[in-house]
C-alpha positions in Angstrom: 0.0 0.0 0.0 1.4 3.7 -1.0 2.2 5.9 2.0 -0.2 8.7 2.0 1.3 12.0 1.5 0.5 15.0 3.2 1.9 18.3 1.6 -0.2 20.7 4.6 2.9 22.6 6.3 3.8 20.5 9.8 3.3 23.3 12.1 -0.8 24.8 11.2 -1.2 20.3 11.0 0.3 19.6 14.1 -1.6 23.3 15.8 -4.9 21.7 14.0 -4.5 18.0 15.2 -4.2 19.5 18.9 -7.2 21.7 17.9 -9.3 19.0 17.1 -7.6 16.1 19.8 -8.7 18.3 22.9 -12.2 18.1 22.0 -13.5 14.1 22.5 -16.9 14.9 20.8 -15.0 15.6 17.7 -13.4 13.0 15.6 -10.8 14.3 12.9 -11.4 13.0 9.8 -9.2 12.8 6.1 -6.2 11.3 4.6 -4.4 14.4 3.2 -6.9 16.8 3.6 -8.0 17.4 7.2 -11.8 17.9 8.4 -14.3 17.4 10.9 -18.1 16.8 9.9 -21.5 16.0 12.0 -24.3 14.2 9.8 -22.7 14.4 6.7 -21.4 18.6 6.8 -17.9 19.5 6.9 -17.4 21.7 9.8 -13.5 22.5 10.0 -11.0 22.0 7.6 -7.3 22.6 6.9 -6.3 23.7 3.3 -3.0 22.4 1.4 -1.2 26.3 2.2 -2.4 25.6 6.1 -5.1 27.8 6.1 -8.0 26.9 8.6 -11.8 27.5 7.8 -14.6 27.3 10.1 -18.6 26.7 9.2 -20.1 29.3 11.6 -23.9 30.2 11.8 -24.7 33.9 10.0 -24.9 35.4 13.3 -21.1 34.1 14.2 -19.7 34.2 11.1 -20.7 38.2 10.4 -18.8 39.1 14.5 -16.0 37.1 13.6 -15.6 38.3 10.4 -15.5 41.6 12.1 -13.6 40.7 15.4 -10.4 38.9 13.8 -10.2 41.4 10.1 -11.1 38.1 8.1 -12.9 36.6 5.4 -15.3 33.7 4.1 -13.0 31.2 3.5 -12.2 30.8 -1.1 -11.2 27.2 -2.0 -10.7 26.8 -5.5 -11.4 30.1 -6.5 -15.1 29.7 -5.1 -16.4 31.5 -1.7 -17.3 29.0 0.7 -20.4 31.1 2.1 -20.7 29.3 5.2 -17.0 29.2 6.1 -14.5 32.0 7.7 -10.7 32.0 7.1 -8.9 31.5 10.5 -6.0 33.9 10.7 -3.1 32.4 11.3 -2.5 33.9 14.6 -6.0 32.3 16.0 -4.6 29.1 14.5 -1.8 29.7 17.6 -4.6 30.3 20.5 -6.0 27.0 20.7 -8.0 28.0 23.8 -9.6 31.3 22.5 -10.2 29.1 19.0 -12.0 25.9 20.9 -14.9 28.1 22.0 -15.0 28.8 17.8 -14.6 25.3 16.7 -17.6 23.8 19.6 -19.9 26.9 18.1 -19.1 25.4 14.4 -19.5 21.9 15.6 -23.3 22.8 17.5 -23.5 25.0 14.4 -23.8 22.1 11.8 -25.5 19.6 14.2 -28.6 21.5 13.7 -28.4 21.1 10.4 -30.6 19.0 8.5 -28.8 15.7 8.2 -27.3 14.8 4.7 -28.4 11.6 2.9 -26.3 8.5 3.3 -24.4 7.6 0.3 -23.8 4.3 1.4 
């Protein structure tokens, strides 16, 4: 079997796998690209350049928008509506970022589930 290759930079990985590890109700999920999802909605993900994004309700999303001078998160040269960049400073405040990441997380459990592929 190939060894999976990861190209993400160590450091935002190894800040987002500690992220992620000191909540138990969250389970990381991804080979080389890094996510978290509840009923079938990615939550959290880390891009290939180390950028984090976030899946935050309107009402979060707009106040940290405004709070931390960022943006919705672009992936592929399409706006992710539902998803804020994480600066990369946040990325380094695991604690003030954990309140952010359980907000996403009860964010998209109230979402309506997605059909099972499977």
């Amino acid at each position: 079997m190939a060894k999976v290759i990861i190209d993400i930079p160590e450091v935002e990985l190894a800040l987002y796998n500690q992220l992620i590890s000191e909540n138990t109700q969250i389970e990381r999920k991804g080979k080389t690209m890094p996510y978290t999802a509840i009923n079938g909605h990615m939550f959290s993900f880390l891009d290939k350049t180390g950028t984090m994004a976030l899946r935050l309700s309107e009402k979060d999303r707009t106040l940290f928008i405004d709070t931390f001078n960022t943006q919705l998160m672009t992936q592929h040269g399409r706006v992710m509506k539902d998803f804020v960049e994480i600066p990369n400073t946040l990325l380094k405040e695991g604690k003030k970022l954990a309140i952010y990441l359980q907000k996403s997380a009860d964010y998209t459990a109230s979402l309506k589930p997605k059909p099972s592929k499977k």
